[in-house]
C-alpha beads as a LAMMPS data file, in Angstrom:
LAMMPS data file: protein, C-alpha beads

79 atoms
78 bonds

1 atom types
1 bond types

-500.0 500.0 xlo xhi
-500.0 500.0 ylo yhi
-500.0 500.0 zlo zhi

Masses

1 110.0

Atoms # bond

1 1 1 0.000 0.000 0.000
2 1 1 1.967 3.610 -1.210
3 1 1 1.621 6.261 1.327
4 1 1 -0.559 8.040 -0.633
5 1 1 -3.199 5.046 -0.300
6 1 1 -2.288 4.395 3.247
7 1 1 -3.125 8.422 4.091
8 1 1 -6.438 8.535 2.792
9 1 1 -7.743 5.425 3.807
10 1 1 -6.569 6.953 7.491
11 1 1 -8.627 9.977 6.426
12 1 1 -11.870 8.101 6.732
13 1 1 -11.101 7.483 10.182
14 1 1 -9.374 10.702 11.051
15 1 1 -5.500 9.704 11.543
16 1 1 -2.798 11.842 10.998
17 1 1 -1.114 11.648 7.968
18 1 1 2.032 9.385 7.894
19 1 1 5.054 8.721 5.831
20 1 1 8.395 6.843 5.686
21 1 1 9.809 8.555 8.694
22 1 1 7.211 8.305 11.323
23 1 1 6.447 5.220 10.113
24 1 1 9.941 3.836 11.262
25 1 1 10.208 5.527 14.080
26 1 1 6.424 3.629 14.866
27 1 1 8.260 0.347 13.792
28 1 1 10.931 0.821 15.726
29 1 1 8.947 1.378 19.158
30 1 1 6.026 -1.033 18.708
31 1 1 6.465 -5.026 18.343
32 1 1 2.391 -5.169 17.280
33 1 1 3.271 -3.218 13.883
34 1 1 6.161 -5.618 13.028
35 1 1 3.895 -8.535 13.266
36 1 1 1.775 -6.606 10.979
37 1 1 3.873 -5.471 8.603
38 1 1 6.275 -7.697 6.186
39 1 1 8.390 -4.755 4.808
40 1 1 7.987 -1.089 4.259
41 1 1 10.326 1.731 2.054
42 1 1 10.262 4.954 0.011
43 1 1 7.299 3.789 -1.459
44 1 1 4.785 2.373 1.224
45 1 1 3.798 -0.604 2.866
46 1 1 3.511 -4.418 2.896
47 1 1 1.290 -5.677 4.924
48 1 1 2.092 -9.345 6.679
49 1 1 -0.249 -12.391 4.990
50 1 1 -0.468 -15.995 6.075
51 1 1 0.567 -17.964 2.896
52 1 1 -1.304 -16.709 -0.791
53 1 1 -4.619 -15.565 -1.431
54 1 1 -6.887 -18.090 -2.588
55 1 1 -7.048 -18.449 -6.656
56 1 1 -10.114 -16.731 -7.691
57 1 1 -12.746 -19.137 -10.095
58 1 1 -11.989 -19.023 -14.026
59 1 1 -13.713 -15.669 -15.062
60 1 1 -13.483 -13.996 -11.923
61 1 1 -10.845 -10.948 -11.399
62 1 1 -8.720 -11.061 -9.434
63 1 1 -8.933 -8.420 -6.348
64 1 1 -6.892 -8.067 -3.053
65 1 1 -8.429 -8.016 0.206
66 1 1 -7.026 -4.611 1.766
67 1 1 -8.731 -3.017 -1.788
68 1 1 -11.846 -4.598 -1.245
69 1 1 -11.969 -3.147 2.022
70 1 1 -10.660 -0.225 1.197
71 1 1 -13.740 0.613 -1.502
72 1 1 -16.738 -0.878 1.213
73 1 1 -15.110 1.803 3.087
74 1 1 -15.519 4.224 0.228
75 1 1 -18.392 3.182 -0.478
76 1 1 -20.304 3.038 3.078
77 1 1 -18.774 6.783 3.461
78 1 1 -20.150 8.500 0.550
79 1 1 -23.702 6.783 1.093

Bonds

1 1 1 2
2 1 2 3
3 1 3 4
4 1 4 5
5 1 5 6
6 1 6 7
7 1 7 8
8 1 8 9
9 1 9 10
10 1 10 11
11 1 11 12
12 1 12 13
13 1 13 14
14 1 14 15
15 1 15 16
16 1 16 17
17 1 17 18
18 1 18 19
19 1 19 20
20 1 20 21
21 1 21 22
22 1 22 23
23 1 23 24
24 1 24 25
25 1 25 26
26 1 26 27
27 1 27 28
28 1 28 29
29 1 29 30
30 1 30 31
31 1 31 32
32 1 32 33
33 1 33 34
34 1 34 35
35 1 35 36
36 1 36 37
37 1 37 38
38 1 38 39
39 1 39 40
40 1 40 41
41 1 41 42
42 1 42 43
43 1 43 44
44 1 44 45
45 1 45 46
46 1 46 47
47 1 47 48
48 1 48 49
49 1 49 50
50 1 50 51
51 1 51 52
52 1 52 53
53 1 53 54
54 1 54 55
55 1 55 56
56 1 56 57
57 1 57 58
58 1 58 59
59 1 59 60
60 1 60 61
61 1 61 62
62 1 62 63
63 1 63 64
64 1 64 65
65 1 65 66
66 1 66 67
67 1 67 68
68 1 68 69
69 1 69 70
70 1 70 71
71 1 71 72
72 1 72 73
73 1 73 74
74 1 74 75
75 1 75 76
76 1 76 77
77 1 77 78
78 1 78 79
């Protein structure tokens, strides 16, 4: 997830805007985010998953988790 992505979903729920540099200094202080978190760099982060998203049925696209949840979110907001 890009910063970008990562600020405005934390919009919705009125966090403070957050990039590479608070976001170590977060990593560095509190064991719960490096359980959550695989990696992060320049250009966002990678959230921690246990083993591969199932293979969606011949047809059907494709989509990640965090984006589905990320446009119910959109969605429930703007209704």
């Amino acid at each position: 997830m890009t910063w970008e992505a990562l600020n405005q979903a934390g919009q919705n729920y009125g966090a403070p805007d957050i990039d590479y540099d608070r976001f170590a200094a977060r990593w560095e202080s509190d064991p719960v985010i490096k359980k959550l978190v695989a990696r992060f760099d320049g250009q966002g982060v990678v959230i921690n998953t246990k083993g591969a998203e199932p293979e969606p049925e011949q047809g059907e696209p494709k989509k990640s988790k965090m984006r589905q949840s990320a446009m119910n979110a959109v969605s429930a907001e703007l209704k």
